[in-house]
C-alpha positions as CSV (number, residue, x, y, z in Angstrom):
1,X,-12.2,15.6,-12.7
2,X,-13.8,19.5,-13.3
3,X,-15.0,17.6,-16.8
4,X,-16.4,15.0,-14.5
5,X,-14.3,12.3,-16.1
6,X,-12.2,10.1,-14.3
7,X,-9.0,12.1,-12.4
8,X,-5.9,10.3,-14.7
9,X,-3.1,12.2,-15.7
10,X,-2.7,13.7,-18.8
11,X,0.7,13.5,-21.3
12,X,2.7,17.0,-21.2
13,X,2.7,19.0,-23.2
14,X,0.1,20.6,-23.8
15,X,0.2,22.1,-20.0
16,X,-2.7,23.4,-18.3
17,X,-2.1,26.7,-19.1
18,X,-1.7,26.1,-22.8
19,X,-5.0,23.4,-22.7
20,X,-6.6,22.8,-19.5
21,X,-10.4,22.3,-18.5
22,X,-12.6,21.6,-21.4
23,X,-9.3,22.5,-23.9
24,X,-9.3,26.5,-22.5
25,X,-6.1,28.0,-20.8
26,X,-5.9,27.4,-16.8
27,X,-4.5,29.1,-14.4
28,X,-3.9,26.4,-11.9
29,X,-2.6,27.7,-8.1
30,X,-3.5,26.2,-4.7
31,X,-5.4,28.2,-1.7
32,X,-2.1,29.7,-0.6
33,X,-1.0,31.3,-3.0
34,X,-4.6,33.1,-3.5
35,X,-4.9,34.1,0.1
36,X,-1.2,36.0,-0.1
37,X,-2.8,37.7,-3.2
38,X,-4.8,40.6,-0.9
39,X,-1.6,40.7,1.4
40,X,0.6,41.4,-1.1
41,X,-1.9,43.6,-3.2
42,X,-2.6,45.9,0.0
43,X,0.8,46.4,1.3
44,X,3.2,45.7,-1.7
45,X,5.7,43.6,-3.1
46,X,8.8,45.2,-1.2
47,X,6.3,44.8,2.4
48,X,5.8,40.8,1.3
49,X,9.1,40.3,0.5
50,X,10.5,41.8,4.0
51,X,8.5,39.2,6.3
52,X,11.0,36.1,5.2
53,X,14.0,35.0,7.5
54,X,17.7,35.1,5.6
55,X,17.4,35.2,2.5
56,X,14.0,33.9,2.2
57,X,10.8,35.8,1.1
58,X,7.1,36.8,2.2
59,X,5.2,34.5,4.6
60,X,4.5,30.2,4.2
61,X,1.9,27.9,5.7
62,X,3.7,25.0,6.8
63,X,1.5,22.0,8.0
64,X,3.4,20.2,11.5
65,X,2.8,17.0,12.5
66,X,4.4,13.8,14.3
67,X,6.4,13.5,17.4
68,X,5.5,17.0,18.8
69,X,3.5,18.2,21.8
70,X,1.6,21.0,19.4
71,X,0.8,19.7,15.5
72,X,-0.9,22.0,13.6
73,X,-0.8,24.4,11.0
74,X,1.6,27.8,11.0
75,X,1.9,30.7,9.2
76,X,5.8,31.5,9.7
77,X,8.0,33.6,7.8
78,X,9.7,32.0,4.8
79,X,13.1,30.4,5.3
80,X,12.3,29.2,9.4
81,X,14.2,26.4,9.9
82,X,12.7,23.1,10.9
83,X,14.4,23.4,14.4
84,X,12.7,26.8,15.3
85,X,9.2,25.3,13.2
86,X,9.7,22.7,16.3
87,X,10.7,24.6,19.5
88,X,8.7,27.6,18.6
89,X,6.0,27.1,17.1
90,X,5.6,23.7,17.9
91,X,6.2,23.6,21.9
92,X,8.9,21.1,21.2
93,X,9.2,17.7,20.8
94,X,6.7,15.2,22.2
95,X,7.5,14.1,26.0
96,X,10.6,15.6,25.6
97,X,12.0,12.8,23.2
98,X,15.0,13.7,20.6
99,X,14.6,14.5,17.1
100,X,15.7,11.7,14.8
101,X,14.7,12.7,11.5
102,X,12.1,14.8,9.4
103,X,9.8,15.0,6.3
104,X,9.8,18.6,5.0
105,X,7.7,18.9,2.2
106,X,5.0,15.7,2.3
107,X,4.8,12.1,1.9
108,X,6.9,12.3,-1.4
109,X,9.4,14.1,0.4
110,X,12.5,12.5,1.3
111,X,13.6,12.1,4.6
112,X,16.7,14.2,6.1
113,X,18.5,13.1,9.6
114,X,18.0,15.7,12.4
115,X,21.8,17.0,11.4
116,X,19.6,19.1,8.9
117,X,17.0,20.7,11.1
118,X,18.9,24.3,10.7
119,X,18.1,23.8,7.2
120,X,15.6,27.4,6.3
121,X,12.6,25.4,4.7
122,X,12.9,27.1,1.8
123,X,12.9,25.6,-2.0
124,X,16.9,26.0,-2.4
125,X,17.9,25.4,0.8
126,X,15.9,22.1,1.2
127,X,17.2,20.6,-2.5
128,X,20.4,21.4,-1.9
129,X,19.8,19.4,1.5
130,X,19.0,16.6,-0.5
131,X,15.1,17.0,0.3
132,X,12.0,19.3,-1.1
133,X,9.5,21.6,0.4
134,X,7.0,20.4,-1.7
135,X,3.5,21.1,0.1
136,X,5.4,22.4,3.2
137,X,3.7,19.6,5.4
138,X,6.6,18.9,7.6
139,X,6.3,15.6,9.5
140,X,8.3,14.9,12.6
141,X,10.1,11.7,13.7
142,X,11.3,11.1,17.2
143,X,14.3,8.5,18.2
144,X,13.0,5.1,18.7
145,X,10.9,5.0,15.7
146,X,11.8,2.3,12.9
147,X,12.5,4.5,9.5
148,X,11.9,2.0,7.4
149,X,9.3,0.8,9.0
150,X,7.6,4.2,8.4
151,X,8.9,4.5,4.6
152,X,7.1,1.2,4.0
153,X,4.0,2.5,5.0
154,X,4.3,5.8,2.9
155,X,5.2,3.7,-0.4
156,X,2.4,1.7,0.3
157,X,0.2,4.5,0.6
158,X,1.2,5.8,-2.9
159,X,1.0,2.3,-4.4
160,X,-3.0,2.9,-2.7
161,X,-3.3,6.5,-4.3
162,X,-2.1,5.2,-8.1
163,X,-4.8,5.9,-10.4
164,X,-3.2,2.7,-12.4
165,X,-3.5,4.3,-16.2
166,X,0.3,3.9,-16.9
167,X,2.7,0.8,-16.4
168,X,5.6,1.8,-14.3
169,X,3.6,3.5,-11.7
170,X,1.2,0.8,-11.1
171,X,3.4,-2.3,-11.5
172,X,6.6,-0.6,-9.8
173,X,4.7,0.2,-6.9
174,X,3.2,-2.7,-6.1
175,X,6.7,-4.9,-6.8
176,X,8.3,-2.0,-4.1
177,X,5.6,-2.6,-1.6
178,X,5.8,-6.4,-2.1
179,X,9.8,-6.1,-1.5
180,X,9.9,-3.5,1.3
181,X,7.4,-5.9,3.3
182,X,9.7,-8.6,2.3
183,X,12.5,-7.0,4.4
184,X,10.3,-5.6,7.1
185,X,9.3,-9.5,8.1
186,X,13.0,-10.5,7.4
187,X,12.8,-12.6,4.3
188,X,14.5,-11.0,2.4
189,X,18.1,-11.2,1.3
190,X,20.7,-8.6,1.9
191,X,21.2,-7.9,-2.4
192,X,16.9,-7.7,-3.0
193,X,17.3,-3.9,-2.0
194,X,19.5,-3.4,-5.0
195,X,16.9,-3.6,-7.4
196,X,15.2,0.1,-5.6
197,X,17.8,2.6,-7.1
198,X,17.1,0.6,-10.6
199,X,13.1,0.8,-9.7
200,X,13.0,4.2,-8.7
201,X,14.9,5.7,-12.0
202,X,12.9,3.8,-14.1
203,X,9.3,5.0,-12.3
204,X,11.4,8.4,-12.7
205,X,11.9,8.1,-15.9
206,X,8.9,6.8,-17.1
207,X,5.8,7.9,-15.5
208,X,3.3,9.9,-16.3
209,X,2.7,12.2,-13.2
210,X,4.5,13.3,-10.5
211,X,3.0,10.2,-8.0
212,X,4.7,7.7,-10.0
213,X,8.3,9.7,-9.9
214,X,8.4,10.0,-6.4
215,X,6.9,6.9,-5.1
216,X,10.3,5.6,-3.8
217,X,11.5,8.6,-2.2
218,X,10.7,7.5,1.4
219,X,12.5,4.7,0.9
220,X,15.4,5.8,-0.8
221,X,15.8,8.1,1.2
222,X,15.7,5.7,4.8
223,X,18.3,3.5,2.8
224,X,20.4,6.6,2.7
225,X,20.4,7.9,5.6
226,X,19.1,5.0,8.1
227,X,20.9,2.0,6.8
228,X,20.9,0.5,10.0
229,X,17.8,0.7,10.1
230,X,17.3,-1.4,7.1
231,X,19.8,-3.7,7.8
232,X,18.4,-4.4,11.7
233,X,15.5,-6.4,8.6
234,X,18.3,-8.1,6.8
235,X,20.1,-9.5,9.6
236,X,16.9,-11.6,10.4
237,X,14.9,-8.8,13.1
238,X,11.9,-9.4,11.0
239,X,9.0,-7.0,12.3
């Protein structure tokens, strides 16, 4: 898009670094990470390091939104756990409902049951949890809401965002959207939601930027650890 051509992955490697805009090395960081740069230039690396929680370091920007009374974004010390994100920072949950489940790191995050809200939002911490922190915009799902319900309408949104250039992104997306919808107005039959684990290694596997490998993570995910969710659609509870 900086050459002013159409924004379409490119096939790595080269990386950016190597060959970026017009051919030339590129350094390639987002506004975070240059606005720690004075911080950590003025007071030092042993001062940045000291402001995480645990075994965390330095300070994040983590984006809240969702089912509490303050959404917003906070700059927190590294490693805070989703719960303390929540109560602390985010005056709670909404109307004082309970806390269901969560989105840590973005739409192409999976989802993680409220069991997991000590988790330190932290890269480690969050993988081994079976999640990411990924852009560290952490969205926040009360009881009551339908998971799959909400996973559909991620997918659908990256199916939207798909710029279309390679196969598996653009026609696995669209057959997953197609199929989730299928189960969402109960028409579909309890062995169609087999063919997602096969989908998403293949988009995995096979596609050319990072859109098209996580585009069923939402959904995987809710079929993990919401399968009642799911099955509420298969049993005939069509939306």
């Amino acid at each position: 898009a900086l050459e002013g051509k159409r924004g379409e992955p490119r096939n790595k490697p080269p990386y950016p670094t190597n060959h970026g805009v017009h051919g030339k090395p590129t350094l390639m960081n987002n506004v975070e990470t240059f606005s720690f740069v004075p911080l950590i230039v003025s007071e030092g690396a042993d001062a940045w390091k000291a402001h995480g929680a645990g075994d965390a370091t330095g300070w994040k920007f983590l984006s809240l939104c969702g089912d509490v009374e303050k959404p917003g974004v906070y700059c927190v010390p590294m490693g805070t756990t989703v719960r303390e994100l929540v109560e602390e920072h985010g005056g709670g949950m909404r109307d004082g409902a309970t806390l269901r489940a969560f989105c840590p790191g973005g739409a192409s995050a999976p989802f993680l049951p409220a069991s997991k809200a000590d988790t330190p939002l932290d890269f480690g911490p969050m993988e081994a949890a079976g999640s990411m922190l990924g852009s560290g915009a952490v969205l926040v799902v009360a009881e009551g809401r339908d998971m799959l319900d909400l996973a559909t309408n991620l997918v659908r949104f990256f199916r939207n965002e798909s710029c279309g250039k390679c196969v598996p992104c653009r026609v696995g997306s669209t057959k997953a959207v197609t199929l989730l919808e299928r189960v969402l107005e109960g028409q579909a039959q309890g062995d169609e939601l087999d063919l997602l684990p096969e989908l998403d290694e293949t988009l995995r596997l096979t596609s050319i930027c990072g859109l098209g490998q996580v585009v069923l993570n939402p959904a995987t995910s809710v079929i993990e650890h919401f399968p009642e969710d799911v099955q509420q659609h298969l049993d005939g509870g069509g939306a």
